[in-house]
N, CA, C and O atoms as a Maestro MAE file, in Angstrom:
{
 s_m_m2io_version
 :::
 2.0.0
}

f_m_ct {
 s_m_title
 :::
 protein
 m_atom[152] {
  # First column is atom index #
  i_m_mmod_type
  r_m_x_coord
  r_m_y_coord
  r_m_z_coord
  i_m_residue_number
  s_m_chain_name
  s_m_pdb_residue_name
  s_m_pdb_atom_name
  i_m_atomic_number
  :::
  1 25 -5.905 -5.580 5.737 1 A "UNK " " N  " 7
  2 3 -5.193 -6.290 4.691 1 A "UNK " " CA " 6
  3 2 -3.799 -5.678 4.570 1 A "UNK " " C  " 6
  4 15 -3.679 -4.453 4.577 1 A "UNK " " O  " 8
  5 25 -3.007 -6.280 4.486 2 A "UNK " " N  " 7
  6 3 -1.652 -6.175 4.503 2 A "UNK " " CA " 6
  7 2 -1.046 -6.281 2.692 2 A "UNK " " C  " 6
  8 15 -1.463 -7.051 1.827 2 A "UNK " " O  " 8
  9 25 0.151 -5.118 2.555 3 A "UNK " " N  " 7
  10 3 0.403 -4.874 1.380 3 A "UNK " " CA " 6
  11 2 0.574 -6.036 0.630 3 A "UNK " " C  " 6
  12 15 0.019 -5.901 -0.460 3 A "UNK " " O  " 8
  13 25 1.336 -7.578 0.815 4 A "UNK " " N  " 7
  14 3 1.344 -8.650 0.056 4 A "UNK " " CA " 6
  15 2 -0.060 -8.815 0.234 4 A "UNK " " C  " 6
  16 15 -0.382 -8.955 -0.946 4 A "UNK " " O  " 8
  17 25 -1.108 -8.896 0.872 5 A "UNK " " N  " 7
  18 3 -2.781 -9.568 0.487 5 A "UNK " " CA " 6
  19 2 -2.866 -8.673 -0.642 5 A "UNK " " C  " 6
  20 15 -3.278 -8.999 -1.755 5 A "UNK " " O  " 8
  21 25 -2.516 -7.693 -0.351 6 A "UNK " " N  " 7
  22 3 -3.389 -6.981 -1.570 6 A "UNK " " CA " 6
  23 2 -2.629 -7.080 -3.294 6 A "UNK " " C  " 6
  24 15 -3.080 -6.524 -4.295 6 A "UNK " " O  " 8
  25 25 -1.861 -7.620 -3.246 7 A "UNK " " N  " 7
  26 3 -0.800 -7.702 -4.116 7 A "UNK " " CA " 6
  27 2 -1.255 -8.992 -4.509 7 A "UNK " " C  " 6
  28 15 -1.294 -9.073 -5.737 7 A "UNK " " O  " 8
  29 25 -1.610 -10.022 -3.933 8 A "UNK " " N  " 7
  30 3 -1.652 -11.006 -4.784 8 A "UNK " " CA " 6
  31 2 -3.534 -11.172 -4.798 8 A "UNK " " C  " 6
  32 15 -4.134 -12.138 -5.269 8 A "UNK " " O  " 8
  33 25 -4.014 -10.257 -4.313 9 A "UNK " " N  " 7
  34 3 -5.726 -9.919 -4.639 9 A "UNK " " CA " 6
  35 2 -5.476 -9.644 -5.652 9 A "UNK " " C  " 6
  36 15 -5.634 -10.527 -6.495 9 A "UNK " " O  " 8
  37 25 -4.916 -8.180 -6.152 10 A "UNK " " N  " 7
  38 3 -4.764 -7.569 -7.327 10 A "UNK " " CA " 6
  39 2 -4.102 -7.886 -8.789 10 A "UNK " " C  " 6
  40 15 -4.521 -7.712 -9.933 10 A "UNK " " O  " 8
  41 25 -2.643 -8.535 -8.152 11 A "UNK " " N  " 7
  42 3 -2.382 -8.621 -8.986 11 A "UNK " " CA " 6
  43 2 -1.110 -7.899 -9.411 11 A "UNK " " C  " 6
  44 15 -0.396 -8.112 -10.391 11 A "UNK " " O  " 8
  45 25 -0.976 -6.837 -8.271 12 A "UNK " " N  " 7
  46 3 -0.272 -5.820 -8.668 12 A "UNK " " CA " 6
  47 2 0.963 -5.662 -7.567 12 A "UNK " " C  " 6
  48 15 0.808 -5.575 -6.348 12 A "UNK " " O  " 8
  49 25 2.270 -5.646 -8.312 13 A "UNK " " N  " 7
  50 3 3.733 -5.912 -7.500 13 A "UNK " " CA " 6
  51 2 3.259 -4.607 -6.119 13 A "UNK " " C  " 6
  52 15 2.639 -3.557 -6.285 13 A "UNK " " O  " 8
  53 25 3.704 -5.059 -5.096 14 A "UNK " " N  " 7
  54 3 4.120 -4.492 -3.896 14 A "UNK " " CA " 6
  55 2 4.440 -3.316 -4.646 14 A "UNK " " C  " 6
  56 15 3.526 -2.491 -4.649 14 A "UNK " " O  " 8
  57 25 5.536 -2.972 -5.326 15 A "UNK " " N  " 7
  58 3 6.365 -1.548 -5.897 15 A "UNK " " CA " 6
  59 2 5.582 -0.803 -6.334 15 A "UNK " " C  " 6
  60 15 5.562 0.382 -6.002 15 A "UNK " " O  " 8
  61 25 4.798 -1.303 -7.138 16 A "UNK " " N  " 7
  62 3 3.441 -0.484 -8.073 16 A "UNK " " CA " 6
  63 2 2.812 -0.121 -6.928 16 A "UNK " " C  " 6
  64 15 2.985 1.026 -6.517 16 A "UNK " " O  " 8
  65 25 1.988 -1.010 -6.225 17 A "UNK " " N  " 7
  66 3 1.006 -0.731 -4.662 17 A "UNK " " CA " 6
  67 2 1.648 0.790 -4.209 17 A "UNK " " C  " 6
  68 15 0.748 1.629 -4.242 17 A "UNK " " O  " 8
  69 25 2.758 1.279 -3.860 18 A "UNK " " N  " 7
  70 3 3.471 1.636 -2.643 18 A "UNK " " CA " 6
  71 2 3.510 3.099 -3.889 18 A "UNK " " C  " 6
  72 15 2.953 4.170 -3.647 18 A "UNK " " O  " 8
  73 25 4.232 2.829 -5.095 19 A "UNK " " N  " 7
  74 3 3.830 3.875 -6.115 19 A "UNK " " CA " 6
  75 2 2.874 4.445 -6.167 19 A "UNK " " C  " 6
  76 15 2.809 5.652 -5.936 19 A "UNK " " O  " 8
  77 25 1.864 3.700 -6.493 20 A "UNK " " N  " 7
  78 3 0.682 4.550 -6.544 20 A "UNK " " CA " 6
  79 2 -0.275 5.275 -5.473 20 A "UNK " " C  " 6
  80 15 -1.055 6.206 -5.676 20 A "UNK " " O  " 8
  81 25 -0.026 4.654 -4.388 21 A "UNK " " N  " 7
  82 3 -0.039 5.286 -3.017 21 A "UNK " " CA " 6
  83 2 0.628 6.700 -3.004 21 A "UNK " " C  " 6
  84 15 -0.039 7.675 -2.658 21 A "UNK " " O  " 8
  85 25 1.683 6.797 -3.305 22 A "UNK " " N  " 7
  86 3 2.843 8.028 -3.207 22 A "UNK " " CA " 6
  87 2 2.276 8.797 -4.218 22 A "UNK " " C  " 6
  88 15 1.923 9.907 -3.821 22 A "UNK " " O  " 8
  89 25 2.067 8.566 -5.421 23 A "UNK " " N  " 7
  90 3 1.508 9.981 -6.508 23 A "UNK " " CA " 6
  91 2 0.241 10.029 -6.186 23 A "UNK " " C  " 6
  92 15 -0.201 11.163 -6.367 23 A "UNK " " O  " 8
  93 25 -0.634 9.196 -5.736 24 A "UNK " " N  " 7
  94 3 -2.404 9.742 -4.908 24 A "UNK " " CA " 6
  95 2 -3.168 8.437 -6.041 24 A "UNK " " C  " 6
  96 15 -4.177 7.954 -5.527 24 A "UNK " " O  " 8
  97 25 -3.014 8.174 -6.665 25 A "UNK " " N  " 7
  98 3 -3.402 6.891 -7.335 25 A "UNK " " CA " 6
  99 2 -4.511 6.110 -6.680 25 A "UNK " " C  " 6
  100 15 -5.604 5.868 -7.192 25 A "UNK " " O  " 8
  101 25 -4.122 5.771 -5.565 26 A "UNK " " N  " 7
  102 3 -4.665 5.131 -3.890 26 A "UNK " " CA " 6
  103 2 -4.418 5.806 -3.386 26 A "UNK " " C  " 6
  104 15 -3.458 6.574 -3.454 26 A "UNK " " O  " 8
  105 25 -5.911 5.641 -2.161 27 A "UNK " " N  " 7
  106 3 -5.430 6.461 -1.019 27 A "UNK " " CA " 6
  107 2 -4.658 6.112 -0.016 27 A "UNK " " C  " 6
  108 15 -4.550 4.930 0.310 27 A "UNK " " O  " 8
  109 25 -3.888 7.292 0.734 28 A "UNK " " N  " 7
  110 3 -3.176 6.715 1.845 28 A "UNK " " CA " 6
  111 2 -2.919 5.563 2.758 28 A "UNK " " C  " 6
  112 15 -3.728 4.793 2.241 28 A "UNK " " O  " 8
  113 25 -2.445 4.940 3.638 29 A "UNK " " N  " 7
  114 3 -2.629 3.787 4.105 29 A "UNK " " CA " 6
  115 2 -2.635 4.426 5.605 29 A "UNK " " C  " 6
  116 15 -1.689 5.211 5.659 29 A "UNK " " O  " 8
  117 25 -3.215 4.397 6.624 30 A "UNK " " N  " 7
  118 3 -2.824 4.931 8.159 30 A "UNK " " CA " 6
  119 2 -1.649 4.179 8.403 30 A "UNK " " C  " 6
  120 15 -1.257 3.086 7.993 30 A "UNK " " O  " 8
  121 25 -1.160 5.070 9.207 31 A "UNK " " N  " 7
  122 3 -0.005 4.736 9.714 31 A "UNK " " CA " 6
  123 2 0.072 4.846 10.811 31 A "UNK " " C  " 6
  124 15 -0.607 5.655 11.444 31 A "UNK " " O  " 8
  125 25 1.219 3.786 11.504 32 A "UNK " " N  " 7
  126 3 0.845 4.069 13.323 32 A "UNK " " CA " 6
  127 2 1.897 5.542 13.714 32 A "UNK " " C  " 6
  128 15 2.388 6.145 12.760 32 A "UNK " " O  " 8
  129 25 2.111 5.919 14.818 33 A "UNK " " N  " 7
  130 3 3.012 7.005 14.719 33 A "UNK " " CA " 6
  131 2 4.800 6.406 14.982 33 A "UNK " " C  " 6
  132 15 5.330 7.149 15.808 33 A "UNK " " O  " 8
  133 25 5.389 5.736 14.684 34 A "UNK " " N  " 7
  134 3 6.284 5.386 14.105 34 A "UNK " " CA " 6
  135 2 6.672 5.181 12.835 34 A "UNK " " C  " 6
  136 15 7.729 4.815 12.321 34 A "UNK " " O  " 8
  137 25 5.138 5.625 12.246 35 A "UNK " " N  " 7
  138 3 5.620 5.419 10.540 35 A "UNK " " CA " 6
  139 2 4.824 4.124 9.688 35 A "UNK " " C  " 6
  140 15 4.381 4.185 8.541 35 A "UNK " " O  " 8
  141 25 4.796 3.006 10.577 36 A "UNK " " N  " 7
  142 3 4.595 1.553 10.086 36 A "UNK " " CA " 6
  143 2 2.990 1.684 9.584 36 A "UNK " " C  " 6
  144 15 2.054 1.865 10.362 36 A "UNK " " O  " 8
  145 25 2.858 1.542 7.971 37 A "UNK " " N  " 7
  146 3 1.463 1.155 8.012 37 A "UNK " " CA " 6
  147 2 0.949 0.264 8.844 37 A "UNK " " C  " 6
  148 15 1.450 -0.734 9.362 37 A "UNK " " O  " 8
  149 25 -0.802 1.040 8.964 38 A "UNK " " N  " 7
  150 3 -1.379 0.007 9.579 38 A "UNK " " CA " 6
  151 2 -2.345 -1.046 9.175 38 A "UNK " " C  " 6
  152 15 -2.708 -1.895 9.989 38 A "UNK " " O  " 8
  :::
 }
 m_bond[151] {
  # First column is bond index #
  i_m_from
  i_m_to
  i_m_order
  :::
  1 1 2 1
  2 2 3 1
  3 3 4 2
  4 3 5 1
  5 5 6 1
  6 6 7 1
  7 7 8 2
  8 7 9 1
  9 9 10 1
  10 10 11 1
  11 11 12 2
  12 11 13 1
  13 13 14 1
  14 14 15 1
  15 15 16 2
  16 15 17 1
  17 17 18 1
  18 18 19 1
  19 19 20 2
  20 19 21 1
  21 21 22 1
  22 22 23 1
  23 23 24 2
  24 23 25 1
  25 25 26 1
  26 26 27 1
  27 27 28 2
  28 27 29 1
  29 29 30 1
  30 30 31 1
  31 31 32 2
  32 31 33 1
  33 33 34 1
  34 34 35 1
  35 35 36 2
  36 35 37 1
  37 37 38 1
  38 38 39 1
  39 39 40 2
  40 39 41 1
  41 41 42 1
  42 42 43 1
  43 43 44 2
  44 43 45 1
  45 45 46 1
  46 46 47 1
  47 47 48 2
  48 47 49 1
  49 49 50 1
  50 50 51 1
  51 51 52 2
  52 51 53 1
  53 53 54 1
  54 54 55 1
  55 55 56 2
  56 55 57 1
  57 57 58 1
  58 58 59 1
  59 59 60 2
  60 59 61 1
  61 61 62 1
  62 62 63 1
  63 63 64 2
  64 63 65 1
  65 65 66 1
  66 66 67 1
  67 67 68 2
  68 67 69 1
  69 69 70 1
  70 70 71 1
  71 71 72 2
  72 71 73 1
  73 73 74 1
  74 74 75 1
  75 75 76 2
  76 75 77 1
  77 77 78 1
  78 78 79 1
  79 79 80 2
  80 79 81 1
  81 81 82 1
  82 82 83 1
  83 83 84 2
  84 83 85 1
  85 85 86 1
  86 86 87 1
  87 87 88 2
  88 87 89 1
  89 89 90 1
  90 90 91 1
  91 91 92 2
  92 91 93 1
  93 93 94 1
  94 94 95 1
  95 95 96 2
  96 95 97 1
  97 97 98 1
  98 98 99 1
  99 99 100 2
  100 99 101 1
  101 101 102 1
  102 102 103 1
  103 103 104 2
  104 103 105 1
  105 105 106 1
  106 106 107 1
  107 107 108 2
  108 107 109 1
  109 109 110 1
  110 110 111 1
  111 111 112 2
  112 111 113 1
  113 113 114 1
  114 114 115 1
  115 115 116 2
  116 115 117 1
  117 117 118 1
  118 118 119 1
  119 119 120 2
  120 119 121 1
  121 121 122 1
  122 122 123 1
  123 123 124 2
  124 123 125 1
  125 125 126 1
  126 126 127 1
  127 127 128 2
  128 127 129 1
  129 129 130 1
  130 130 131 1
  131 131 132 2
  132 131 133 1
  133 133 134 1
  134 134 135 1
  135 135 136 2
  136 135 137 1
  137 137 138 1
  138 138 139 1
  139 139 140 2
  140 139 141 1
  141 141 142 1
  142 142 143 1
  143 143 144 2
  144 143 145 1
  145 145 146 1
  146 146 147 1
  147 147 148 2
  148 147 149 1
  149 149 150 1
  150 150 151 1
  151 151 152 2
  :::
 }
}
């Protein structure tokens, strides 16, 4: 699921998503090794 699916599952702006990811809120997202969630 990709950050807009989950945003309009939830409910909750992309900004908030990506926030709460960053203070531990949610957990991490994998990332490929360029950086790009996966």
């Amino acid at each position: 699921m990709v950050i807009k699916e989950a945003s309009k599952v939830t409910g909750i702006s992309i900004d908030n998503l990506r926030y709460y990811e960053r203070i531990g809120v949610i957990p991490k997202v994998r990332r490929t090794e360029s950086g790009i969630r996966d």
